[in-house]
C-alpha positions, 0 to 999 in steps of 0.5 A: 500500500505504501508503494502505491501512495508513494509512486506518483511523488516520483515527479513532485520532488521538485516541490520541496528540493532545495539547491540554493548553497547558501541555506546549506551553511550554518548560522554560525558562518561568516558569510551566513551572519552578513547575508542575513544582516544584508537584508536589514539593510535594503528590505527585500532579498531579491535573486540577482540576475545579470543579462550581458548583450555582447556584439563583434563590432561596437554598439550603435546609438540605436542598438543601445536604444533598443537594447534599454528598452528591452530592459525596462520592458522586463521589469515589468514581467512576472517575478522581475522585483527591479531593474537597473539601467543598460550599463554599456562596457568602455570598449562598446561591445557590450552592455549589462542590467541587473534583475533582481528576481522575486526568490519564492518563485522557481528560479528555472521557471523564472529564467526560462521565461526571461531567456525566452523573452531575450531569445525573440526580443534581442536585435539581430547582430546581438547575442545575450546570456542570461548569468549570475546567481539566477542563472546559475541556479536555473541551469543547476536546477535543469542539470537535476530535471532527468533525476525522476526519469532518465536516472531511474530508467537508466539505473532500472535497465542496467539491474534488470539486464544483470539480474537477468543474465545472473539468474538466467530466469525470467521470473526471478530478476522481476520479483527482486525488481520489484522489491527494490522499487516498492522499497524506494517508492515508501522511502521516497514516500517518507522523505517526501512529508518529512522535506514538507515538514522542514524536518530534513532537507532533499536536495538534487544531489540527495535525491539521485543519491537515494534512489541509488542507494535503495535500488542497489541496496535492495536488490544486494540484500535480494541477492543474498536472499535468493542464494541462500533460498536456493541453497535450502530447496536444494537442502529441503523438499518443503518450500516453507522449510526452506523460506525459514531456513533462508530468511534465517541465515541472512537476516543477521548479514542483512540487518549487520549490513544495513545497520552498518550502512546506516550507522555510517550515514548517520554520522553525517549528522556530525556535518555543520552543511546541512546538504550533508547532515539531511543526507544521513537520516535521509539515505538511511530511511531508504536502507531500512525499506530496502531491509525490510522489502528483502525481509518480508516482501521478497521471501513472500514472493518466493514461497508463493511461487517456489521453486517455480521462481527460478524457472528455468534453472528451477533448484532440484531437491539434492538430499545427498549433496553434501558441504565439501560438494560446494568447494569443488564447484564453480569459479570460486572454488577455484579461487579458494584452491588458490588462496589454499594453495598460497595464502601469503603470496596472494594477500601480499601480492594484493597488498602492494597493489592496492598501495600502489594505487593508494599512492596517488590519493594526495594528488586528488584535487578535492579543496573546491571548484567554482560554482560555474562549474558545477554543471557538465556540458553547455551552461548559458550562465557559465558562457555569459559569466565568462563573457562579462569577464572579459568586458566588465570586471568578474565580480559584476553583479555579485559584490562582496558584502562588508558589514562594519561598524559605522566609526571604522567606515572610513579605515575598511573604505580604504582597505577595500579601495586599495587592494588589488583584487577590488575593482570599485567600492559602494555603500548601501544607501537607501538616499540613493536612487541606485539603492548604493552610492559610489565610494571614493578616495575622496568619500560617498560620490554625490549624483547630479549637478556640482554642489548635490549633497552626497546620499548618506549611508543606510545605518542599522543598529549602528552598523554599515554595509559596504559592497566591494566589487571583484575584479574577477568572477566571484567564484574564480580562485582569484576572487576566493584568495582576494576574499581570504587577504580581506578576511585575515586583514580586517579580521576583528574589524568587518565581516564578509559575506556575498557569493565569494564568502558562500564558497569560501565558508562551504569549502571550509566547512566540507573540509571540516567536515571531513577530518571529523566524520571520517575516524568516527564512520571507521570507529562506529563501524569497528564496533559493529563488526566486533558484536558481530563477529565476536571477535577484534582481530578480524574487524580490524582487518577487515577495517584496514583491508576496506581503507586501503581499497577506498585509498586505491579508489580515490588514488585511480580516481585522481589519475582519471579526473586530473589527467583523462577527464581533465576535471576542473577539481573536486568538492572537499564533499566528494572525498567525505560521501566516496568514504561514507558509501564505499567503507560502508558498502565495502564492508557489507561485502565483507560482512556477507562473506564472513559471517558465512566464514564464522557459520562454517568454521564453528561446523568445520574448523576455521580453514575449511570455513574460510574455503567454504565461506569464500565458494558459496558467496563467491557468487552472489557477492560478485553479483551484488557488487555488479548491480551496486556498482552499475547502479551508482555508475548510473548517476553519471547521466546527470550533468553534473560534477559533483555526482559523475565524481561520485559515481566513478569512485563508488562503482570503481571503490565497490568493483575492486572490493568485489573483485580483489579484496572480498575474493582474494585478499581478505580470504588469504589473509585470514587463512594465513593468519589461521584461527587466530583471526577470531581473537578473543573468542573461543572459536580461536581454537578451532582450527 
């Protein structure tokens, strides 16, 4: 029933997604605490939009006539709160108007109509971007716009062609599907009320992460579900006998492998970027309906059909089939001779390359890209900014915002107007019909004739706000470093806000972030495996074996972004969200395998149960780590950095765990080391 309420809010997302960077700060950054005041100042927080006009030749008298015109004629379109005048360059190839848009209406929906408006108004000979930080937002927006159906089709198509060559049946791959869809229509369902609430925050990049999330975390637990049920009907002529048999050999791998995935994203509540901490609760309602979809609704779906359910590789019932029969099939089997046969070499070898990969992790540049960037492909507001650059200074229309004392006017004027990254200086001044008067050397410029008193500043609560305009885009590196020098140098004097400070107090923020989340998601999750497992030897290697992997993905991810796909940089959120997904998910894989290891080797002796343990979830663990990763690869059909960054480091991160460390690297180190492994606990002994 769940499911079917929550399918139709597949397209009604965008009615309570946030995407704007700024409500993603704390109250307690700099840049948040000025923007607020900011509003003190002029009354109304209109959403800035800059159109450029640009020709090859100088503009005519009439052109520029034209061209003002068409200005205040979109002044008087629906969400366009006001309009400046036509503000031509010095070289005459280009002219500028600020509009500042009404901020409770859709952005996308707003500049769509405007750049319609620009597209048949514009004269001939003229080409006009519509920038700034609505013209961002709207490309952003429409970046996000395939998350509803082109991610899930896409991410549907990829596990429903590996389902079925895996199962090679026709029934099997549509059940499991099915639970994974069901499971994700409730948890979106769930997500949705509590984003209407105010209670978390979704966001575009949140949003594709669950879905993600649940399709591939469901169809993993499926999976599991599956093997084992088939393993019983092999072991049992009844089907409900074998359904409890199944569902209770892997519940605890589930429940262990969910929780340890949860518990991973709630850390993330320990984030001050509210875009991280609403992830945690978000993506960890999505585990626990893919938990309790593979629990509950596909173990009923198979006792229904039974057997029939893998038609037409239906199990037969083997009463002589005995546990050694499971060491001699397969190509896992194989892989456990292997590991039998020379353990040492094996980890070894595994080892070093791992840490040559792991090598390249410092090269990552991880400590933030311009806001420009962020969309793949075509952006009219990045070709429009870009276009301003060259004729205007950078930071037109996106001042840095300077909140000061009234006494200290004069000393931070002077700062501000001498610093090199600064190209001109105004002061909110409500005397002024612009809303801002210049600053000079010589004090607040007066408009009009010879003798015009100068407008006086806006004063709340004795304080001042003056805006500096960048000589470079304000989300440059140049503008970034200008912000920082004023920051350290008026330190204790003024504080700074506006796009540049945005950027800058985000990255900080990521980068804070990071070094506190990441030791605490390896402590937590050292503590589930060591309930788990009953034991401290093995969840610690297990910890360092799934470290080294991440480090390797993050090395070959660095080798690929700065020198294949030419990346500008990275989000300091890329390396958090690679380490939250792949150290979580990366252990699920091991917990799948030895929680079937310490199964066997209390029946068998450590040795055999690593053998066993590594031949029957060879299998399905691969598979599992095929869906997974083809499912977050499946992100990469959003245009956007951020989450084509994440997609090759997960599904990269997952495959080499499936392939090398789950497979063979963990298997020989454990068989090396022997019983040992499971100190403390008495299974210690039994070798």
């Amino acid at each position: 029933m769940g499911a079917g309420i929550g399918g139709p809010y597949f397209g009604k997302v965008s009615e309570v997604a946030e995407n704007d960077a700024s409500q993603f700060l704390p109250a307690s950054a700099e840049s948040t605490k000025v923007d607020d005041r900011y509003l003190d100042f002029v009354g109304n927080d209109e959403l800035p939009a800059i159109v450029i006009f640009h020709a090859d030749e100088q503009f005519t008298d009439a052109q520029l006539e034209e061209l003002g015109a068409l200005g205040e004629n979109l002044a008087d379109e629906a969400g366009v709160l006001s309009s400046s005048p036509l503000v031509p360059s010095e070289d005459g190839e280009a002219a500028q108007l600020f509009l500042g848009l009404d901020p409770d209406l859709p952005p996308d929906d707003a500049v769509s109509e405007l750049r319609a408006i620009l597209d048949a108004e514009t004269p001939e000979g003229v080409t006009q971007y519509l920038t700034g930080p609505a013209g961002f937002s709207a490309d952003i927006v429409e970046a996000f716009a395939g998350i509803d159906g082109l991610l899930l089709i896409v991410a549907l198509s990829v596990v429903l062609v590996i389902l079925l060559i895996v199962y090679r049946s026709l029934i099997l791959p549509f059940a499991v599907l099915s639970t994974s869809v069901f499971a994700l229509c409730v948890a979106l369902l769930v997500n949705w009320w509590l984003a209407k609430a105010d209670i978390v925050v979704l966001t575009g990049q949140t949003q594709g992460i669950l879905f993600i999330l649940v399709i591939g975390a469901a169809t993993d637990y499926s999976l599991l579900y599956t093997a084992r049920y088939a393993e019983e009907l092999k072991r049992n002529p009844s089907r409900a006998t074998a359904t409890w048999k199944a569902v209770k050999g892997v519940v605890e791998p589930i429940l262990a492998s969910g929780g340890t995935v949860i518990a991973g994203l709630m850390c993330l509540l320990l984030s001050d970027l509210v875009s991280n901490r609403s992830l945690g609760p978000v993506a960890s309602i999505g585990i626990g309906f893919a938990m309790l979809a593979a629990l509950t609704m596909l173990p009923a779906l198979l006792y229904l059909m039974g057997r029939t359910s893998y038609w037409p590789r239906r199990p037969r019932y083997l009463p002589d089939r005995t546990d050694d029969d499971q060491l001699t099939e397969g190509i896992y089997a194989k892989a456990a001779a292997l590991v039998k046969r020379a353990p040492r070499t094996v980890w070894i070898v595994c080892v070093v390359l791992l840490a040559a990969g792991a090598a390249f992790m410092p090269t990552l540049k991880a400590d933030g890209v311009p806001p420009s960037e962020f969309v793949l492909g075509q952006s009219d507001a990045r070709d429009g900014q870009n276009l301003l650059g060259e004729h205007f200074p950078g930071g037109s229309g996106s001042p840095a915002r300077v909140l000061i004392d009234e006494a200290d006017f004069d000393e931070v004027a002077e700062v501000l107007l001498t610093t090199d990254g600064v190209d001109s200086v105004s002061v909110v001044s409500s005397d002024s019909p612009s809303g801002s008067a210049p600053v000079t050397e010589d004090g607040i410029q007066a408009f009009g004739p010879p003798g015009t008193p100068a407008p006086e500043p806006t004063v709340d609560d004795g304080q001042v706000m003056l805006l500096a305009t960048l000589g470079d885009a304000p989300d440059s590196e140049l503008a970034i470093d200008t912000v920082r020098d004023l920051r350290t140098e008026l330190e204790g004097t003024a504080q700074i806000g506006g796009q540049t400070a945005v950027d800058i107090d985000t990255r900080d923020t990521s980068a804070r972030d990071r070094t506190l989340i990441i030791p605490i998601v390896l402590l937590v999750i050292l503590v589930i495996l060591i309930f788990l497992l009953r034991s401290v030897l093995a969840p610690v290697l297990l910890i360092l074996t799934t470290a080294l992997s991440f480090g390797t993905a993050m090395g070959t991810a660095a080798i690929v972004f700065n020198h294949i796909l030419d990346f500008p940089g990275a989000d300091p959120s890329v390396p958090l969200y690679g380490f939250v997904f792949l150290v979580a998910l990366g252990i699920d894989y091991n917990i799948f395998l030895m929680t079937r290891v310490r199964e066997e080797s209390i029946k068998h002796g450590t040795r055999k149960g690593i053998l066993t343990g590594l031949s029957v979830t060879g299998g399905v663990i691969t598979s599992a780590g095929l869906v997974l990763a083809a499912t977050f690869a499946a992100l990469a059909v959003i245009p956007v950095l951020f989450l084509a960054q994440l997609a090759f480091i997960v599904a990269f991160g997952v495959l080499l765990d499936t392939f090398l460390v789950r497979t063979l690297l963990v298997p020989a180190l454990s068989y090396d080391i022997g019983a040992k492994i499971w100190w403390p606990s008495k299974l210690q002994h039994k070798q």
